[in-house]
KOLKE-279179 format. One record per residue (C-alpha): x, y, z. Coordinates in Angstrom, 3 decimals, decimal comma. Example, Ala and Ser with C-alpha at 12.3 -4.5 7.8 and 13.67 -1.06 7.14 Angstrom:
<atoms>
<atom <12,300; -4,500; 7,800>>
<atom <13,670; -1,060; 7,140>>
</atoms>
This chain:
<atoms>
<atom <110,665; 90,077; 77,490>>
<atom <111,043; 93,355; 75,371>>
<atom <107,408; 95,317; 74,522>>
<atom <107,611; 97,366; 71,117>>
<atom <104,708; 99,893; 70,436>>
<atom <103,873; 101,081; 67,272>>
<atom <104,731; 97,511; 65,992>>
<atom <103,535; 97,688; 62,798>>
<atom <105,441; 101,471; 61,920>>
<atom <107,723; 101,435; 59,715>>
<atom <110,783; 101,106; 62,707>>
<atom <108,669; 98,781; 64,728>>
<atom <107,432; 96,040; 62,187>>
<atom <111,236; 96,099; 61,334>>
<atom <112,592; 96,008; 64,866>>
<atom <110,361; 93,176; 66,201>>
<atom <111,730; 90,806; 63,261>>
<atom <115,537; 92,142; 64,218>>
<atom <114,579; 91,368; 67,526>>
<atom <112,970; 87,933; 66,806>>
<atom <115,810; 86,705; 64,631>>
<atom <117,966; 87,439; 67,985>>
<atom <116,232; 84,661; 69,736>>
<atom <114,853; 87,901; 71,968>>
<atom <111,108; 87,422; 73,305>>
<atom <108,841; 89,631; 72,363>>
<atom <105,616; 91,316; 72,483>>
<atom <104,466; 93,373; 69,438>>
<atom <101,407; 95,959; 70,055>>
<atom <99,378; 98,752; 68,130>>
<atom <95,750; 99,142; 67,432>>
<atom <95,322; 97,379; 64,486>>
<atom <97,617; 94,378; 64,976>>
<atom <97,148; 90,562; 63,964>>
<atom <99,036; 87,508; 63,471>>
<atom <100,315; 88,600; 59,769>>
<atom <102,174; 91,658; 60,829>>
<atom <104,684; 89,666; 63,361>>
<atom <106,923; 86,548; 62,636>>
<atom <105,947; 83,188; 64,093>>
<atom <106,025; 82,804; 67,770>>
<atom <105,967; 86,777; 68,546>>
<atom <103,189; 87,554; 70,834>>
<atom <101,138; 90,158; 69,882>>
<atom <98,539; 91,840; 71,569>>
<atom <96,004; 95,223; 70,437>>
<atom <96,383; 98,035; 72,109>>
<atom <96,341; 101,927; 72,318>>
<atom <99,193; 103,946; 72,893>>
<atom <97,327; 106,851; 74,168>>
<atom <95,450; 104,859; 76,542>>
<atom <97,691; 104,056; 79,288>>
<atom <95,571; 101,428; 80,731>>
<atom <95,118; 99,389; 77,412>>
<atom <99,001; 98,723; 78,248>>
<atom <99,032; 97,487; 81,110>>
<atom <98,357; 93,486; 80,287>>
<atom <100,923; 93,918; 77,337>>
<atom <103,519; 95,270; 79,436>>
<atom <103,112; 92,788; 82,300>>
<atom <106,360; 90,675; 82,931>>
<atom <108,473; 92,464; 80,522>>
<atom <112,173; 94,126; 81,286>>
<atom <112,551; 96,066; 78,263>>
<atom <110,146; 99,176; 76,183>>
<atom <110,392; 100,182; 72,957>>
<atom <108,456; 103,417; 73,281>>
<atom <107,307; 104,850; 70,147>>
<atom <106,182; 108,685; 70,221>>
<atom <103,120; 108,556; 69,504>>
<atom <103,503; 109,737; 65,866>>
<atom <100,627; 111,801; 64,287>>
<atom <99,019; 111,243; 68,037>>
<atom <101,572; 112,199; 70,337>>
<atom <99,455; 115,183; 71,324>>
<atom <97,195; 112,442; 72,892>>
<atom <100,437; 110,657; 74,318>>
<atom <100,469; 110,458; 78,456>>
<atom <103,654; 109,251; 78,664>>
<atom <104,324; 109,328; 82,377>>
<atom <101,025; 107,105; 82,870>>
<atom <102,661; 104,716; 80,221>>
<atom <105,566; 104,853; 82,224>>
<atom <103,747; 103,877; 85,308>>
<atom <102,230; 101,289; 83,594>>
<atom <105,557; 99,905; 82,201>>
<atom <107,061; 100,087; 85,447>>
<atom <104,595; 98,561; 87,289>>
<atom <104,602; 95,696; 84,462>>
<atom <108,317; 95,307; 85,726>>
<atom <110,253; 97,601; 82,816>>
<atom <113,711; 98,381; 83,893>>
<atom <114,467; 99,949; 80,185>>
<atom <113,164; 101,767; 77,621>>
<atom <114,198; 103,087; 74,376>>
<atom <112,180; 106,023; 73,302>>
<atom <111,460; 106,391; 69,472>>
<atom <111,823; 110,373; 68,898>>
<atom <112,857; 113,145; 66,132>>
<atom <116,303; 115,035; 65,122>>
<atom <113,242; 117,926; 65,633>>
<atom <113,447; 118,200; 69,297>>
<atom <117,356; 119,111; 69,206>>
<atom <117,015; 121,269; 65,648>>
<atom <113,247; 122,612; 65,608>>
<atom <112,603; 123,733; 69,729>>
<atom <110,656; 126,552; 68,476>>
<atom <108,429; 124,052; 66,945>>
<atom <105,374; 122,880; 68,649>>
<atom <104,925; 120,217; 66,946>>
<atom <108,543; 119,000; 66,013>>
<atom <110,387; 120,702; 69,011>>
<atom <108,370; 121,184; 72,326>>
<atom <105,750; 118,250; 72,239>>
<atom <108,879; 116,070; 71,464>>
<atom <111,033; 117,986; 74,278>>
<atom <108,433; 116,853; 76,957>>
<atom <107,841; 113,160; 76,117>>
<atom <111,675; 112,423; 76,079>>
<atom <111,556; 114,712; 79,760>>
<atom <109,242; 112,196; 80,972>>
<atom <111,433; 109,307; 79,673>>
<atom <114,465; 111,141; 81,411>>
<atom <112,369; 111,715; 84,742>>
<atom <111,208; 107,828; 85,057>>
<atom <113,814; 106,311; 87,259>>
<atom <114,433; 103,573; 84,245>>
<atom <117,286; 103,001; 82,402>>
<atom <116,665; 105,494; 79,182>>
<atom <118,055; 105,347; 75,818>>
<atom <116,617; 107,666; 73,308>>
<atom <116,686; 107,662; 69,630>>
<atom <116,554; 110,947; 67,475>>
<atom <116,313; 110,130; 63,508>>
<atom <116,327; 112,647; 60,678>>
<atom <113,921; 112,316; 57,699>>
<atom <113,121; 108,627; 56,929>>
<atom <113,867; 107,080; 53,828>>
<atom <110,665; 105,403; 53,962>>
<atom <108,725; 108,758; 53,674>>
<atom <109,348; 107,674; 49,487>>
<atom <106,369; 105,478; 49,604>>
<atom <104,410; 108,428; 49,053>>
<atom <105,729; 108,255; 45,532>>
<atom <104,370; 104,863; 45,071>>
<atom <100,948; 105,738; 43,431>>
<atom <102,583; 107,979; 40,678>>
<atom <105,658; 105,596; 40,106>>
<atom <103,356; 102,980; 40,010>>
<atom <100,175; 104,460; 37,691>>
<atom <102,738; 107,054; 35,574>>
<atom <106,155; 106,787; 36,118>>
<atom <106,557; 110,042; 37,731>>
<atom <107,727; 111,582; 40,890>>
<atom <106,835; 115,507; 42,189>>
<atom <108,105; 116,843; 44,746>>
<atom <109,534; 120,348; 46,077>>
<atom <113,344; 121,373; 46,745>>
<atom <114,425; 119,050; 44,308>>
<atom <118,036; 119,800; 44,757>>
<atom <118,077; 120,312; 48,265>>
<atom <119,783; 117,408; 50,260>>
<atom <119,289; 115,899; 53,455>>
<atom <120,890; 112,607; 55,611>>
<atom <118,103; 110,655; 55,251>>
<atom <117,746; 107,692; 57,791>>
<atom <116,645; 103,808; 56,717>>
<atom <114,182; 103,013; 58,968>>
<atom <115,793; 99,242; 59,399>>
<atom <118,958; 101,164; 61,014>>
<atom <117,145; 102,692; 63,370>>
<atom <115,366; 99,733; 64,099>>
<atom <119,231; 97,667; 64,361>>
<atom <120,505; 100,761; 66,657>>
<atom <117,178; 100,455; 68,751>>
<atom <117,736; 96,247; 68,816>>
<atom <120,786; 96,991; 70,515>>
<atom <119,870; 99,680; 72,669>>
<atom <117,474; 97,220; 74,176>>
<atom <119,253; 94,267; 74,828>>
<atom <122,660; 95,227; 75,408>>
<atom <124,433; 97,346; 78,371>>
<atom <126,260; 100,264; 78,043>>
<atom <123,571; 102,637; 76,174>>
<atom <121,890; 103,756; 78,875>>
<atom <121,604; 107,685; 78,958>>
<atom <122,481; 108,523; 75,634>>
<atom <120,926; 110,043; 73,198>>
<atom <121,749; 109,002; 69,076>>
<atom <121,287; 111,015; 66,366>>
<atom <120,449; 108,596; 63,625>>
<atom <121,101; 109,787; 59,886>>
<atom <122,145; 108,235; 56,619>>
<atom <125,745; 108,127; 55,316>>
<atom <125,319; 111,638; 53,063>>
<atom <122,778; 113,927; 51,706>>
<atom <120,576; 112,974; 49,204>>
<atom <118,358; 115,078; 47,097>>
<atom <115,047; 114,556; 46,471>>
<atom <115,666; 114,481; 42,487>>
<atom <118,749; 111,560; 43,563>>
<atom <116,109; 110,013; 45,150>>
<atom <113,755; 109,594; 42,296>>
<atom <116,680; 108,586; 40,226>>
<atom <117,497; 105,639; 42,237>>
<atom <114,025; 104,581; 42,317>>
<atom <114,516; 104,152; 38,517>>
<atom <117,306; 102,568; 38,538>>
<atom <115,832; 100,104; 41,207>>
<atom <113,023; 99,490; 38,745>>
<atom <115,123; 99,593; 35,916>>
<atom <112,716; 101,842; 34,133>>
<atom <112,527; 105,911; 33,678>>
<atom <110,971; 107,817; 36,261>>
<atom <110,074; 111,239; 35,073>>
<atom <110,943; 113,990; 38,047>>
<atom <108,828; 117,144; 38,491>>
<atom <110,122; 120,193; 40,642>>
<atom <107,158; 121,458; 42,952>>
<atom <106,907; 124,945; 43,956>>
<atom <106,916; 125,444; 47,361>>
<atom <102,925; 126,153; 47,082>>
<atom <102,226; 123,057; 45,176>>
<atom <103,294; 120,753; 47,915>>
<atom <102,040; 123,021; 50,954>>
<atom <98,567; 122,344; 49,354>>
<atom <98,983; 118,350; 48,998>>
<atom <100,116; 117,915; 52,275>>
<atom <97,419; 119,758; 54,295>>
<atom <95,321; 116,858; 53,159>>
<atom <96,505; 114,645; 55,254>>
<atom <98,889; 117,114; 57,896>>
<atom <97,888; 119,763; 60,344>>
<atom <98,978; 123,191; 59,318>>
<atom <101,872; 123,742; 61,379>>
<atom <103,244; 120,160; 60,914>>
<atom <103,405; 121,176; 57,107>>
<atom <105,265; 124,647; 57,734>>
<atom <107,798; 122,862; 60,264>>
<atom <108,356; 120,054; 57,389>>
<atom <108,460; 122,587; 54,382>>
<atom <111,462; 124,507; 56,385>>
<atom <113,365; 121,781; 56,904>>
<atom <112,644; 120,156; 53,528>>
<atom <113,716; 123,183; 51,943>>
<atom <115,966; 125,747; 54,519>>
<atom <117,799; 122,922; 56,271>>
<atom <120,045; 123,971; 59,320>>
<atom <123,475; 123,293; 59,655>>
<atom <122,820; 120,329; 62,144>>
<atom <119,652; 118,988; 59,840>>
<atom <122,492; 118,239; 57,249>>
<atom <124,910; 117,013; 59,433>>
<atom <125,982; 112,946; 59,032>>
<atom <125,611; 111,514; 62,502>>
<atom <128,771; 108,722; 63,444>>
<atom <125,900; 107,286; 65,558>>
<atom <124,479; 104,337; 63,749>>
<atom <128,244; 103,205; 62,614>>
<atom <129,380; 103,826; 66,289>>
<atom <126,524; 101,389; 67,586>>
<atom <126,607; 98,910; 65,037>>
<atom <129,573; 98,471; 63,655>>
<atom <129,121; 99,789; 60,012>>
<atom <127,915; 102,269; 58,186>>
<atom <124,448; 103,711; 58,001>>
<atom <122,651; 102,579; 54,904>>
<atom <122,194; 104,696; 51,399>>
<atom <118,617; 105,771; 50,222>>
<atom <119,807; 103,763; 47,189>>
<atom <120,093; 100,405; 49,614>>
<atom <116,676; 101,129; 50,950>>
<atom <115,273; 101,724; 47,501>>
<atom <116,443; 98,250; 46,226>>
<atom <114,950; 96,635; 49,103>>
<atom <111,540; 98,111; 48,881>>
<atom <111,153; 98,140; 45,277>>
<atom <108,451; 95,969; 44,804>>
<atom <105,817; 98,487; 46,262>>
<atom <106,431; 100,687; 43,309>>
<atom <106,445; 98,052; 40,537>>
</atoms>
């Protein structure tokens, strides 16, 4: 039985129905979780990813973790009493969720060393260990979807400043594999898209998703600092705004990662944006 956390993210809602359509068992957890967010005959269960103990009767006769890093909460994260827990539920593998930040951000706290010492733990457990380091996520567009929606526009900051960004359904494809499979054990993948895309490319294949205009407006660097402390903590934004805007080197690198585990080629923003066009109709 394989246990994914953080089931109803944007990588694990995907990855449990990859998983599912494998003939795999599973188990699908969060906090929130019910019988819509999971296919038919996918157990799911509630529970807390920063309470270790809340685990423990999800994890319970399964071989394989899908560990997600705790997100905006991975501050609250234990992640060696999780591991306990999984390995006392009878986990002999687990596939850590992480960022592209720990590797290109360590002076980070928040991208670099809080990521550095959950995979650590991962490394440390005695299990089998695969672990998973995507750039920027395609899906990070749905922000648009209020202003697409209500007015047809898109703001946003750096507009011609491009970056691999990663469909979350690839990482969830490289993860399905990572899981069931041998031979991934140990390694780390960098997971980006196929090229750089711009956030102003972005917008324009929105539009031509919709088949409709979408008018694009450059923020200044200010602009979006202030819109995003309303919902990030202050050095979260600062860590994002450099990247989003002074890439390194190895932030715009294209990763062979996801075509070397699956067989094809990464995804375009311009795939994911056809896909998931509905939400901005």
């Amino acid at each position: 039985m394989i246990v994914v956390t953080g089931a109803t993210g944007n990588v694990g809602r995907s990855l449990v129905r990859v998983l599912a359509a494998a003939g795999a068992e599973v188990t699908a957890t969060s906090r929130g979780i019910s019988e819509t967010d999971v296919p038919p005959n996918v157990r799911h269960i509630r529970s807390d990813l920063t309470d270790a103990e809340s685990l423990r009767p999800v994890l319970g006769g399964a071989d394989a973790l899908f560990l997600q890093n705790g997100g905006a909460s991975a501050h609250l994260l234990h992640t060696h009493d999780v591991l306990d827990a999984a390995k006392a539920g009878g986990v002999r593998r687990v596939v850590l969720l992480s960022s592209q930040g720990v590797a290109t951000r360590p002076e980070s706290a928040s991208h670099g060393a809080l990521g550095r010492a959950i995979e650590d733990a991962v490394r440390e457990s005695g299990l089998e260990w695969t672990i998973l380091r995507p750039g920027g996520f395609a899906s990070n567009a749905f922000a648009w979807v209020e202003p697409v929606r209500t007015r047809r526009e898109i703001a946003a900051p750096f507009a011609d400043t491009g970056l691999p960004v990663i469909d979350p359904d690839d990482i969830a494809e490289v993860g399905a594999v990572a899981l069931r499979e041998e031979g991934h054990a140990g390694r780390i993948y960098e997971l980006t898209g196929p090229a750089l895309s711009t956030p102003r490319e972005r917008a324009a294949a929105i539009a031509d998703a919709l088949g409709e205009p979408v008018r694009f407006m450059e923020q200044t660097r200010d602009e979006a600092r202030a819109q995003m402390l309303a919902f990030m903590p202050e050095p979260v934004v600062e860590t994002t705004l450099a990247i989003l805007g002074e890439p390194s080197p190895a932030e715009q690198r294209v990763s062979p990662n996801v075509e070397e585990v699956l067989g094809r080629a990464p995804r375009t923003f311009a795939d994911w944006a056809q896909r998931y066009i509905a939400a901005f109709r």
